[in-house]
N, C-alpha and C positions, 0 to 999 in steps of 0.2 A: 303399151309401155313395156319395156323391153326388160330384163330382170338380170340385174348383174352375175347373178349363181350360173347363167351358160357360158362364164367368160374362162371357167375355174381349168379346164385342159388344157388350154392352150399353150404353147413351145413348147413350155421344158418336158346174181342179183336183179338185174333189168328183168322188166316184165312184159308179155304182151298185152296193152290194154285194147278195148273196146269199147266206145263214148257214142252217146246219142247226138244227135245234130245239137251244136252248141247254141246255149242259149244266152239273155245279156248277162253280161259280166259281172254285175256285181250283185245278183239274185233269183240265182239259183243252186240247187244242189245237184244237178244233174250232171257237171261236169266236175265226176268225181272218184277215188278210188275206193273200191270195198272191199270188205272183205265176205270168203263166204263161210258160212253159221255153219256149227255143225249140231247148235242148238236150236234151230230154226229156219223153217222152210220158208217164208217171208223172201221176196224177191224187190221188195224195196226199202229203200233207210230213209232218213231224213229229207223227208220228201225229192222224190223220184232218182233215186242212188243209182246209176248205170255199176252190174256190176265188170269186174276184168277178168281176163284168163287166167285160168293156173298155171297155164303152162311157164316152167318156167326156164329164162335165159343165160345163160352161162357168161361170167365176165373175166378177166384176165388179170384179177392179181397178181403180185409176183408170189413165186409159190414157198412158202413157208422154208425158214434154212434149214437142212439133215442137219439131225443129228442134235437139234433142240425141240424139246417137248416142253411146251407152253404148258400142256395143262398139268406135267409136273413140278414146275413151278411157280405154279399159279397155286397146284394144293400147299406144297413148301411151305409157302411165303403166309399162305392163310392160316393154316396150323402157329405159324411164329404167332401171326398179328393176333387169333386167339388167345394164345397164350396171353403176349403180353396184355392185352386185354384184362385179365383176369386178376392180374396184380396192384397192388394198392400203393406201393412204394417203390421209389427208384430203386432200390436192392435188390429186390425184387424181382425189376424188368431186366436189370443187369447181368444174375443170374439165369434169369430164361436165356438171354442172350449169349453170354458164358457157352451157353451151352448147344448152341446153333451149332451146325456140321460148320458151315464157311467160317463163321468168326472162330469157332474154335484152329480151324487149320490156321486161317490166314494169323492170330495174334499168338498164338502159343508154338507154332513149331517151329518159328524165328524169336529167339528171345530178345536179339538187336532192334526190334522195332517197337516192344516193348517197353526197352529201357528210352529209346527215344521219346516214345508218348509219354512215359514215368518223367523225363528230363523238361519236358514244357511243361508239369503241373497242372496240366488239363482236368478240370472237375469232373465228377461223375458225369454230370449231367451233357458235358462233351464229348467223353468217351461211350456212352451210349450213342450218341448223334452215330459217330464214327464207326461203330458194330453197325448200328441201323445201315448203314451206307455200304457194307461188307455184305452184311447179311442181303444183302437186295442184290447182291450181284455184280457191286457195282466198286472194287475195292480199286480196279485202275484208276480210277479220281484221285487217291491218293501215290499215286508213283508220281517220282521224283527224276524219272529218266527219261530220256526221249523214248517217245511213243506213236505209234501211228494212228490214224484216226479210223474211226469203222467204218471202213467202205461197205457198200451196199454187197459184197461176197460173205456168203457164211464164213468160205474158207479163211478169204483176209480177216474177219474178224475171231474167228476163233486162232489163230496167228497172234493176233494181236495183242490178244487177252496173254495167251501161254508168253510171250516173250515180255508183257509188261508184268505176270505174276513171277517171273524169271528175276527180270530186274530189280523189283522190289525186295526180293527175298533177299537177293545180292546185294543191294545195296545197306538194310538191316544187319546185316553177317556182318559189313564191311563196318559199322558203326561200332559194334560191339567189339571187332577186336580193337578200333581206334580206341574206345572207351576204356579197353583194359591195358593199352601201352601205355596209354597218358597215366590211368591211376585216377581219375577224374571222372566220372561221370556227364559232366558238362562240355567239357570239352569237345568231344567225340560231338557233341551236336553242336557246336557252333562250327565244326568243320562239315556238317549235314542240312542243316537250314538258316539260313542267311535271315538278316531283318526281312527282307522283301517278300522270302518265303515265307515267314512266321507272319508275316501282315495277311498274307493271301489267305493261308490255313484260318486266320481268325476270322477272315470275312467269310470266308467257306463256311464255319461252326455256324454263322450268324445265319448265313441263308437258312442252313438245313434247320436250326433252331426255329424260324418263322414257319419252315415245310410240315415240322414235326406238331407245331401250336395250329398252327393254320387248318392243315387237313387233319384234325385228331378225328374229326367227325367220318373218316372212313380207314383212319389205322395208322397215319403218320404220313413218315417216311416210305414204310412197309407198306400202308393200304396206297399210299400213290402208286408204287410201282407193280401193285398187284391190278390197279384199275389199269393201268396203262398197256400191261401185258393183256387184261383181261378184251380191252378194246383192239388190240392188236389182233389175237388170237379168233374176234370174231369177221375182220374183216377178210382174213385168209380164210374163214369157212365160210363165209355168206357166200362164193362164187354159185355151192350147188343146193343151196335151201330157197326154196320160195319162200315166198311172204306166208300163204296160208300154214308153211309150217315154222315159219317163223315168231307167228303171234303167239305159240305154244310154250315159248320160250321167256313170254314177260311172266312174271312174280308175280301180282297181282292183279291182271287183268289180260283182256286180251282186246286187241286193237280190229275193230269189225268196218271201220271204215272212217275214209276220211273223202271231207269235200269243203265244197269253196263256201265261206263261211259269209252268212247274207248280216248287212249291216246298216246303218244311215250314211246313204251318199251324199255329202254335202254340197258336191256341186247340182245336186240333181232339185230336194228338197230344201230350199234357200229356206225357205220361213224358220224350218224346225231348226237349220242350220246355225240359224241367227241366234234364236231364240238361245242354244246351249249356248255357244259363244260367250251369252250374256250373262247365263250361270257360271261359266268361270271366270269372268270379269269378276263378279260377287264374290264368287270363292274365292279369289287371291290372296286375303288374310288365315286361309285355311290350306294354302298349298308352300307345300317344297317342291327346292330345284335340284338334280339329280345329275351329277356331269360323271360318265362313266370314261376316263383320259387316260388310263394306266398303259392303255394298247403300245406294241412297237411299232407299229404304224413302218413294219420294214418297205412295204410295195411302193408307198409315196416316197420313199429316197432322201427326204429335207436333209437339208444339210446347211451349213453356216458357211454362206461364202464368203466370208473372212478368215473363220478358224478350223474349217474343214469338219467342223463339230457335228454327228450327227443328230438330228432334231425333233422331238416332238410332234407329231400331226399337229396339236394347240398351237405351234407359235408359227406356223404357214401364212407368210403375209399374204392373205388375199383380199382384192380389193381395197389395199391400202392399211389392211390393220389383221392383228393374226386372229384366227380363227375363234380364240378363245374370247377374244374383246369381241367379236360378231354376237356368242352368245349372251355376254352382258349386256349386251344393247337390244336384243330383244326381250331379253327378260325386264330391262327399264324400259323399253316401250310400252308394256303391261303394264307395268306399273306406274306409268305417268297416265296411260289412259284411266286405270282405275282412279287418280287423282281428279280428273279432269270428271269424271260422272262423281262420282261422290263428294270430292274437297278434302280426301282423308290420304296421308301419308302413309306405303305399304310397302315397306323392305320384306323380303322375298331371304329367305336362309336361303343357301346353297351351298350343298355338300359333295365334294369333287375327291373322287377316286383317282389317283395318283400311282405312277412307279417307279423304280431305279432302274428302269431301261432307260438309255441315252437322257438317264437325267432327268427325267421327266418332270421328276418332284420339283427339282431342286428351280429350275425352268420355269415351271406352272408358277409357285409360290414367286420367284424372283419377277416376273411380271406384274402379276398382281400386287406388290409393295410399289414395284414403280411406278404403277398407276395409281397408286394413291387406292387401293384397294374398291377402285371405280367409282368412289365416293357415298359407300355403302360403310366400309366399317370394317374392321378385321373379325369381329366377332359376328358378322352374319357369313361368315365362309368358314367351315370344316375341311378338315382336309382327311383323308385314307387311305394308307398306302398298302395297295397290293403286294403282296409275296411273288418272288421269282420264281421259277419251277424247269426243273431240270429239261434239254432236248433229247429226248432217247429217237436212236437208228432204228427205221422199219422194219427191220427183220428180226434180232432179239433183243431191242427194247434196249439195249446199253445205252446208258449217258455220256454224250460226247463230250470229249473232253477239250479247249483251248490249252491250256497248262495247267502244272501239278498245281490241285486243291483249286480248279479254278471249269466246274461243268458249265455247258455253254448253256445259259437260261434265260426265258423269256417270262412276260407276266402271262397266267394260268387261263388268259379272255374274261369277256365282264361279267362271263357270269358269278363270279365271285364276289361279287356285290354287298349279295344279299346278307353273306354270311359276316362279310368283314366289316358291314354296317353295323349287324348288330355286336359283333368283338368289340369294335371301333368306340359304341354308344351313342353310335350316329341316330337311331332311332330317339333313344332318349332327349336327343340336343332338338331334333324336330320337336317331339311332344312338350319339351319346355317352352318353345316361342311357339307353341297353340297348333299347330300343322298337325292335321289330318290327314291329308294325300300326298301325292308327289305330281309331278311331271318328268320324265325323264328323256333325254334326247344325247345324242354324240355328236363329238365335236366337230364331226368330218361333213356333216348335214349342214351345211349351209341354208337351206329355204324350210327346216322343220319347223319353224314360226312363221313362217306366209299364210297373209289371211287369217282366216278364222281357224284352221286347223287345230293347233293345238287347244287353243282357248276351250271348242267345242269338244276335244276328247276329254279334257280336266271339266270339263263343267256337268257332261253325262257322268261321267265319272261321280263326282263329288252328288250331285243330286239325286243319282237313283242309287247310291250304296254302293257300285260294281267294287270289285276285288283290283281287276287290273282291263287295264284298256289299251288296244292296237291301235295307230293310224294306219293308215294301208294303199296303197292306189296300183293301180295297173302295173305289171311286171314286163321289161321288154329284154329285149334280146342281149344273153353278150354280160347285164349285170352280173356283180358276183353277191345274190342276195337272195336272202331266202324266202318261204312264201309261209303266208298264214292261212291256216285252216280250221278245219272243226272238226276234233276227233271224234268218234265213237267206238262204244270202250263196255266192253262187257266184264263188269267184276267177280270173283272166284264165291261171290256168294247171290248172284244170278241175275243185279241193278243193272241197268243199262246208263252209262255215264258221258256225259256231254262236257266239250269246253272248247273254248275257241285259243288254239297254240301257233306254235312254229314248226317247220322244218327246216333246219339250217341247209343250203347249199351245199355243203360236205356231206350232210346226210342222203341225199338226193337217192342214189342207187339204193339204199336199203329200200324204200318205199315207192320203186319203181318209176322215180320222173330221171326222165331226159338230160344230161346238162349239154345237150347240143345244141344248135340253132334250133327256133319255139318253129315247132311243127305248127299245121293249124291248128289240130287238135293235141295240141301235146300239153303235158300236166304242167307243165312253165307257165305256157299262153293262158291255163282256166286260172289256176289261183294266183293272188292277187299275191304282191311285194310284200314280204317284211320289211319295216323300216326301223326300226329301234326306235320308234318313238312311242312312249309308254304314260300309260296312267298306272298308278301304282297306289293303294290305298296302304298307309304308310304300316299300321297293325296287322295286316292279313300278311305284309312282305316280312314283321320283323317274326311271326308264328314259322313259318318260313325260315331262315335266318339263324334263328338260333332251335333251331330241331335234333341238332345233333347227330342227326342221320344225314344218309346220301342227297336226300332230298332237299338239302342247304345250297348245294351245290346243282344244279339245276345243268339237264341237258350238256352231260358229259356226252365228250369228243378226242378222238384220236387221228388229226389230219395229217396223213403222212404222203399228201401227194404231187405236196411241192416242194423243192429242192430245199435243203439245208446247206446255205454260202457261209465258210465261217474261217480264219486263219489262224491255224497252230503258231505255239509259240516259236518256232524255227520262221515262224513266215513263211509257211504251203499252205495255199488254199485248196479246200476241200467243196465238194458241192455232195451231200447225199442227201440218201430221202430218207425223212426224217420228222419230227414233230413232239408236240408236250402236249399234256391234257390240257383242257381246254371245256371248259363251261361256261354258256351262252344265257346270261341275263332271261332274256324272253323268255324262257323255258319256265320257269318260274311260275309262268300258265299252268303247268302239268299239273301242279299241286291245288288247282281251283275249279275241279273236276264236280259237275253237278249231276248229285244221282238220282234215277229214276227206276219205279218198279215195273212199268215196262218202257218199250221202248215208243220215241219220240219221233213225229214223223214231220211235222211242219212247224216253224217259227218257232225252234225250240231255241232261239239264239236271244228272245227276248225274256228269256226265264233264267239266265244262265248269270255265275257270279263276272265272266268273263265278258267282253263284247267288245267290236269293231267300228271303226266309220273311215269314209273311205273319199278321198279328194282326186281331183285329177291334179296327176305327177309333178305336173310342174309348181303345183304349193302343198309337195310331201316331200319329193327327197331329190337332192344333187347329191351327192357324196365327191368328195378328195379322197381315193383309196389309192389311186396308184399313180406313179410318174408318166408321162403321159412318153413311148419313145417317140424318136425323130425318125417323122414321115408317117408316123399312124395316125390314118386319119381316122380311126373309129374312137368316136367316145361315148362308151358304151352309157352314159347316163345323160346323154341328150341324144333325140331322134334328130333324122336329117339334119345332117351338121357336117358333111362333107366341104362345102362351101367354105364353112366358118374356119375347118383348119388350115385352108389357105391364104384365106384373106382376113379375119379378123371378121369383129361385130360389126352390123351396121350402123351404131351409133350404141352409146356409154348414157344408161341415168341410173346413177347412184341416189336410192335415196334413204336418209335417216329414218328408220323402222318407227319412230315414234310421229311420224306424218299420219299412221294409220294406230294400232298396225293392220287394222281392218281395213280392207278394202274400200267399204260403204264410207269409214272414214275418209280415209286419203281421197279417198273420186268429189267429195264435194268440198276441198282446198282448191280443187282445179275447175277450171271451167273456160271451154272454149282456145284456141291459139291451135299452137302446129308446132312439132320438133321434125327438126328436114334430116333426109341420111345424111348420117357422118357427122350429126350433132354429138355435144357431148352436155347434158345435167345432172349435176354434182348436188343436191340441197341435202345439209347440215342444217334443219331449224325445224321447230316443229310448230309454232306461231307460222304457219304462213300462208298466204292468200297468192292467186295466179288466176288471172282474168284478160283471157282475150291476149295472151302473151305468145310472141312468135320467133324462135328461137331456130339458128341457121350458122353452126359455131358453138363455142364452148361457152358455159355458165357456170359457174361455180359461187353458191353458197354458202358461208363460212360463219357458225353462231359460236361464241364461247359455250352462252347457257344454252345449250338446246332444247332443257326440258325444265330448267332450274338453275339455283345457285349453291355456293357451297359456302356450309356454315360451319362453324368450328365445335365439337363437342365437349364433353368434359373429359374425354379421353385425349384430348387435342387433336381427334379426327377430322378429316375436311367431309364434310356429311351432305349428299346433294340433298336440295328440298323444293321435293316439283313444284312448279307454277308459279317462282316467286325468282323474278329480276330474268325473265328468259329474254332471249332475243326477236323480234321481228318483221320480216320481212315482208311488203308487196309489191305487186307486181300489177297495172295494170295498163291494159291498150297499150307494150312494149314491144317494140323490135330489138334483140340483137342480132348482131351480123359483126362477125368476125372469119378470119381463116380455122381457129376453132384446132384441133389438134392435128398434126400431121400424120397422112394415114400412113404413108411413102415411108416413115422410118422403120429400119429393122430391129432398132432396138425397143419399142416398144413391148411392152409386156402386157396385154390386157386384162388378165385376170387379176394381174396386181394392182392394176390401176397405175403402175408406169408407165406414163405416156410423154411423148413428144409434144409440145402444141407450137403451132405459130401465132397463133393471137389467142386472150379469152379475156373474160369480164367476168371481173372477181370482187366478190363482195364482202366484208371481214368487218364481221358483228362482235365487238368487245363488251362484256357486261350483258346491261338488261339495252345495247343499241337496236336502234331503228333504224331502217331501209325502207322509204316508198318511191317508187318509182311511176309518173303517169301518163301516159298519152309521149310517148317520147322512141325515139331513133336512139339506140345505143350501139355504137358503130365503132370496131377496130379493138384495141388493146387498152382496157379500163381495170386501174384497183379503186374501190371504192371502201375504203378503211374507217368505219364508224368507232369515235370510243364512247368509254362506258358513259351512261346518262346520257346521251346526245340524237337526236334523231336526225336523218338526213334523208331529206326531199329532192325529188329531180325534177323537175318540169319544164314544159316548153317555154323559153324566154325569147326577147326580141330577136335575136342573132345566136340563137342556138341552143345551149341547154343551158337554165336557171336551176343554177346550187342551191340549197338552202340549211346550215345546220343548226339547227338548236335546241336548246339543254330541253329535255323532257319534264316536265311538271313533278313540281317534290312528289303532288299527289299520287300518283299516278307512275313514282317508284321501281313500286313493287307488280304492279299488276299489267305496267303498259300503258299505253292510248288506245290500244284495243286489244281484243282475246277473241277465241274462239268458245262461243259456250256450247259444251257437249250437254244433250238431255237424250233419256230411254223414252222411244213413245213406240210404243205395243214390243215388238222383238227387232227393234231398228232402234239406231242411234242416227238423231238429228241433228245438226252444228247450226248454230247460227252467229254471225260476226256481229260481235259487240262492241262498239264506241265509247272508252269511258268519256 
C-alpha cells in the first residue's frame, strides 16, 4: 500500500575523526564521538566509544567587524542587567537606567525628543521599555527618517548607525523649536507623528513589553541582547578551539563524549512493539496533545492564491485538507480505537502554541471555529501565543529595522514552550482534565502517527515513569534535521552523567559532524534523525518551565547562515545574514541528566529518565519544510524519488487514519483483491470490510459519520460520539473498472489531492448509511448516494445489477447490521465481524 505523505513535494570547528568498522545502526555505541579525559586514562565509554583526533580544523567565518568589541559589550550590558536585577520597583530600574552612558546621551542631550516622549504620556512602564531598547544599542528602531538597512559591511553599518543618530537628533531639535513657535506643546508632535506612526510605536511597546515579561528569566530586553551577542561572539571564535578545549568552557560540566543512543526498534522487536502500543492505547485518558505551530514556516512559501496572503505551514492543503485537520484526525483515530477496545468515550485536551507571524493565531483559531472545533469542543483546545523577537545582523548583532518603531521579528523557535506553558497555565488546564504525560508532534510531519509509532513512545513513556521520550529512525542525506544522541558528561563535583538529547543541525560544526553529503563513515550516516516527536511527562516539563533560569529556555541558538529577505519601508529589498535567538523544544532533554558515581559502560540507556525507540522512516517523519523549486528533482525526505518528480505516483490510496490506526488493525479489514497502477482509493469510513475486491480505476469512499455522530451539548456544541450512527461500507468479490483519473493532465496537483479524473465510482454515505456490494462488475462512471437510515445493496440481477434500498431496522439504529469487534488477546488486537 502506497502512503499518500510521498506525494507532499511535488510541483510547486570541524574535526578529524577516527571510527571503527561501523556496526548496526540502531545498537551500538561504537560509532561515536568522545571526548578525551583528563581525569582518566580509560580508553573506552559507554560501551566500545572509538575515540577522535584532536587535531583540530579551521573553518571560515566571516571574521568579526573592526572596531567592535563583543566582549565589551557583552560586560556593558551585563553590569546594566545586574543592576537592574537588584531592584525591587520600577523607580528604581528607571534610575539605573537614567543612568546608563547610551540612554543618558541619547534622551538628555536633545531635549526635543524628550518633550515628544513627555507629549504622548507614555507610562513609566513604557519608557523604561524604550531606554531598555537604547540601552541595548539599538536606538535606530526608533528614527523616524529614512534609513538604510545593515548590510553585511561593518563599515556600511557603522554609517548607518552615525547618519540615523544624525537624523534622529535633528529631527528632535526640529520638534522643539516647532513646539516653541506654536506656544503649544502638542502641536509640534502632531506635526512629528501621525495616527499611523503613534499606532506603530504602540504595537512596538506591546512587542517589547511581551520581550521584557517573556525572557525576564535571562534579563529582558537586556539579557536577550546580551545572549544574542553572547552567541554571536562564540561562533566568530570557535574557528580556532577544539572541542577538547572547548568542553572547558561549559559551567557545570564537561561534555566527554557523545554516541548513537541504543533504544527499542520497533520494526525489528514486533511483540514488545505491540505490547507498548497497547500501553498507550490504555493510557489515553492519561495523555495530552502538544501542537508546537507558532513557527514562520518562511522555506515552505504558502501563500493564499486568492489574496496573495502569506500562510501558515497549519493551513497547507495537503492531501485535500490542511495540515492541521491531518492532526485532528489522527489524534480521533486513537481515540476511536480506544472506543472500540474498551466502549468508553476519551477527548484528548490539546493545547496549540500559536503566533502573529503571518497571522498565525488568528488562521489557526479561525479554522478551527469553522470546523466546528472537529466536534470535540472549545474547551478541550488551549491556545498560547508565542512572543516575537527581534532579527539582529551577523556581525554586530543590530535589529533590523522594516520602518520607524517597526524591528523585523520572528517567533523565538519551540523551544519556548516549555516556559510559555507554564506563564500560559497550560500545565495547570492539563492537570485539571487528569493528564499526566503529553505527546508532542509538529505540524509539518505528516506520517508521525503511522502505525504504532507514537502510541508505543506514549505508552513506554507513561508505564515505566520516563521524563521525556524520542521517536527517531534512520537520518539520510540532504535532511535539514538533527540527530539524537547520548551525552556523557562529567560534573564539577566528579558524577559521570547520562541522558539521551539532541543536536540541532545548526549546531553540527561545534561537535564536529559534517553537514555535507553522509560520507560512509561520517557522524550524519551513524546517529539516527531527530524528529520532534516527543513524550513529555507533563510535571518533570512544567519543573522545567517555570525555573526561572536559562534552563526554561532550552537549547539556545544563534543561526545566522541563511540570508535575511525583508523590504524597507521605501520598497528596497535587502537580503543579509542575519538571525534571532532561537530555542529548540527537544533540548529540554539537557535538564533530565542522570547521574552516576562512576562511569557507565553498557545499557546505561535503560536506567536513564530519558529514552528512545526507533521505526523505519517511512512511519516517523515526512516533513513540508520547504517549497519545492521548479526542476529540483531532489526531495530530500523521500529516497529514490527521481522518477516520481517527473511523472507523479503510481497510483493515489488515501485512507481515513481510523481504519487502523494500527497496522495489524487496518490489514485484517482487507483481504485478498488487487489495486492495478494508475488506480486511485479514496476510503472515508472506518466500519469497513474489502474481500476479494479488484480495483482498476478510481474508488472513492465517502462516510458522513466516519467514526461517529454528533450530538448537541449543553453548551450548544456539536460533540462527536464514537461508535454511534457511523457509516458502513462492503465490499465483496467486486470489480471496478473505470478510466479512473487522468494521468496526461498538467494540471493535476498530487500532493493535494487535485486531480483530474475521467471516470470513478463514488460512493456517499449520509448518516449512520449502508453500502454492500456482492459478487458484481462495477463498470464506467457510478454515484452511488445512500441517505441517512437507509442501506443499499448491489447484486447480481437477471440482466445486470439488482438495486436494492431499504430503511435499516429501528433496532439496529445506532449500532448498524453489523460492527467490527475489537478484543486484546496477549499484545495483538483481534477484530472479528459481527452481524447484528
Amino acid at each position: 500500500m502506497v502512503h499518500s505523505t510521498s506525494l507532499l513535494p511535488h510541483n510547486n570547528q570541524t574535526f578529524i575523526l577516527s571510527f571503527r568498522s561501523k556496526p548496526s545502526f540502531f545498537h551500538s555505541h561504537s560509532h561515536s564521538l568522545s571526548l578525551p579525559s583528563s581525569s582518566s586514562s580509560s580508553q573506552s565509554s559507554c560501551c566500545h566509544v572509538a575515540r577522535i583526533s584532536t587535531e583540530t580544523l579551521e573553518v571560515s567565518p566571516p571574521p568579526p567587524p573592526p572596531g567592535f568589541n563583543f566582549r565589551r559589550e557583552i560586560a556593558r550590558l551585563a553590569s546594566l542587567r545586574d543592576r537592574l536585577a537588584a531592584c525591587t520597583t520600577l523607580n528604581e530600574k528607571l534610575r539605573v537606567m537614567d543612568a546608563d552612558s547610551r540612554v543618558k546621551r541619547f534622551f538628555r542631550s536633545r531635549h526635543g525628543l524628550a518633550r515628544v516622549l513627555a507629549s504622548l504620556q507614555l507610562s513609566s512602564d513604557q519608557l523604561f521599555l524604550l531606554k531598555c531598547v537604547v540601552a541595548a544599542g539599538q536606538e535606530h528602531v526608533l528614527c523616524l527618517g529614512e534609513t538604510e538597512s545593515l548590510e553585511s559591511s561593518a563599515s556600511a553599518a557603522a554609517a548607518t548607525m552615525s547618519a540615523v543618530k544624525s537624523a534622529l537628533y535633528a529631527l528632535a531639535e526640529m520638534i522643539e523649536n516647532m513646539d516653541s513657535f506654536n506656544g503649544n506643546g502638542g502641536a509640534g508632535l502632531g506635526m512629528a507623528l501621525g495616527d499611523h506612526e503613534i499606532a506603530e510605536l504602540t504595537m512596538f511597546l506591546q512587542t517589547l513589553a511581551e520581550i521584557e515579561r517573556f525572557y525576564d528569566c535571562i534579563g529582558g530586553i537586556i539579557g536577550y541582547q546580551i545572549t544574542v551577542l553572547e552567541l554571536a561572539q562564540k561562533s566568530f571564535e570557535m574557528q580556532n578551539i577544539s572541542w577538547a578545549h572547548q568542553r572547558h568552557d561549559v559551567k557545570e560540566c564537561q561534555i566527554l563524549g557523545i554516541n548513537a543512543p541504543n533504544g527499542l526498534n520497533l520494526s525489528e522487536d514486533t511483540e514488545y512493539a505491540s505490547q507498548a502500543a497497547l500501553w498507550g492505547i490504555e493510557g489515553l485518558p492519561d495523555l495530552g496533545e502538544i501542537y508546537p505551530l507558532g513557527g514562520s514556516a518562511d522555506r515552505l512559501g504558502l501563500v493564499d492564491p486568492n489574496t496573495g496572503e502569506c500562510l501558515p505551514a497549519a493551513m497547507l492543503p495537503y492531501c485535500g485538507r490542511t495540515l492541521l485537520e491531518g492532526l485532528i484526525r489522527d489524534l480521533q483515530a486513537r481515540e476511536f480505537l480506544y472506543f472500540k477496545l474498551y466502549g468508553k468515550q476519551c477527548i484528548t485536551p490539546v493545547a496549540i502554541m500559536t503566533s502573529s507571524a503571518k497571522n498565525n493565531h488568528k488562521h489557526v483559531t479561525s479554522l478551527c471555529e469553522r470546523l466546528s472545533w472537529f466536534g470535540r469542543g472549545r474547551s478541550t483546545f488551549q491556545f498560547f501565543e508565542q512572543p516575537l523577537v527581534p532579527v539582529v545582523g551577523a556581525e554586530e548583532c543590530q535589529w533590523l529595522v522594516t520602518k520607524p518603531f517597526s524591528p523585523l521579528s520572528k517567533p523565538g523557535g519551540h523551544g519556548v514552550i516549555w516556559k510559555l506553558a507554564y506563564d500560559k497555565g497550560i500545565f495547570k488546564w492539563f492537570y485539571c482534565q487528569g493528564r499526566k504525560g503529553a505527546t508532542v508532534r509538529q505540524v509539518s510531519n505528516v506520517v508521525a502517527a503511522t502505525d504504532l509509532t507514537l502510541l508505543a513512545l506514549a505508552g513506554i513513556g507513561l508505564r515505566q515513569g520516563k521524563k521525556l521520550g524520542f521517536a527517531s529512525c534512520k537520518r539520510i542525506s540532504g535532511a535539514t534535521e538533527g540527530v539524537n544522541v547520548l551525552m556523557e558528561k562529567k560534573s564539577l563535583d566528579g558524577n559521570w552523567e547520562y541522558g539521551v538529547s539532541c543536536i540541532e543541525y545548526t549546531e553540527f560544526d561545534k561537535f564536529g559532524i559534517t553537514t555535507g553529503p553522509l560520507a560512509p563513515k561520517g557522524l550524519q550516516a551513524e546517529f539516527p534523525a531527530n524528529t520532534n516527536i516527543l513524550y513529555i511527562d507533563l510535571p518533570s516539563a512544567e519543573l522545567v518551565g517555570s525555573s526561572k533560569s536559562e534552563s526554561s529556555l532550552p537549547g539556545m541558538v544563534l543561526n545566522t547562515r541563511k540570508p535575511i529577505v525583508y523590504t524597507d519601508q521605501f520598497g528596497r529589498h535587502h537580503s543579509v545574514s542575519g538571525g534571532r535567538l532561537e530555542c529548540t523544544m527537544q533540548n529540554i532533554a539537557d535538564n533530565y541528566s542522570n547521574s552516576y558515581s562512576s562511569r557507565c559502560y553498557n545499557d546505561v540507556e535503560d536506567k536513564l529518565d530519558t529514552f528512545i525507540v526507533y521505526n523505519e522512516r517511512r512511519r516517523v517523519t515526512s516533513s513540508a519544510k520547504k517549497k519545492r523549486r521548479h526542476g529540483d528533482k531532489s526531495l530530500h525526505q523521500i529516497e529514490a524519488n527521481e522518477n516520481y518528480a517527473d511523472s507523479g505516483p503510481p497510483f493515489l490510496i488515501l485512507v481515513h487514519p481510523a481504519l487502523g490506526p494500527l497496522w495489524e488493525v487496518t490489514k485484517q479489514k482487507f483481504y485478498g483483491g488487487s489495486i492495478s497502477e494508475g488506480s486511485e482509493l479514496q476510503i472515508e469510513v472506518a466500519e469497513f470490510f474489502w474481500r476479494n475486491v479488484q480495483l482498476n480505476g478510481s474508488l472513492i469512499i465517502i462516510a458522513e459519520n466516519v467514526m461517529g455522530s454528533m450530538k448537541i451539548n449543553e453548551n450548544s456544541e456539536s460533540i462527536l460520539h464514537y461508535g454511534q450512527r457511523c457509516g458502513r461500507c462492503k465490499l465483496q468479490n467486486v470489480k471496478v473498472l473505470n478510466k479512473g483519473i487522468d494521468w496526461t493532465c498538467d494540471e493535476n496537483i498530487y500532493w493535494k489531492h487535485d486531480v483530474q479524473r475521467s471516470e470513478v465510482l463514488q460512493i456517499i454515505l449520509h448518516g449512520n448509511a449502508e453500502f454492500e456490494a456482492t459478487d458484481v462488475v462495477l463498470q464506467g462512471n457510478h454515484v452511488f448516494e445512500v441517505p441517512d437510515g437507509y442501506k443499499l445493496k448491489i447484486m447480481p440481477g437477471s440482466s445486470g445489477l439488482a438495486i436494492q434500498l431499504d430503511p435499516i431496522d429501528q433496532d439496529m439504529m445506532e449500532s448498524g447490521s453489523w460492527h467490527w469487534d475489537y478484543k486484546i488477546e496477549g499484545s495483538h488486537i483481534q477484530l472479528e465481524l459481527v452481524e447484528s
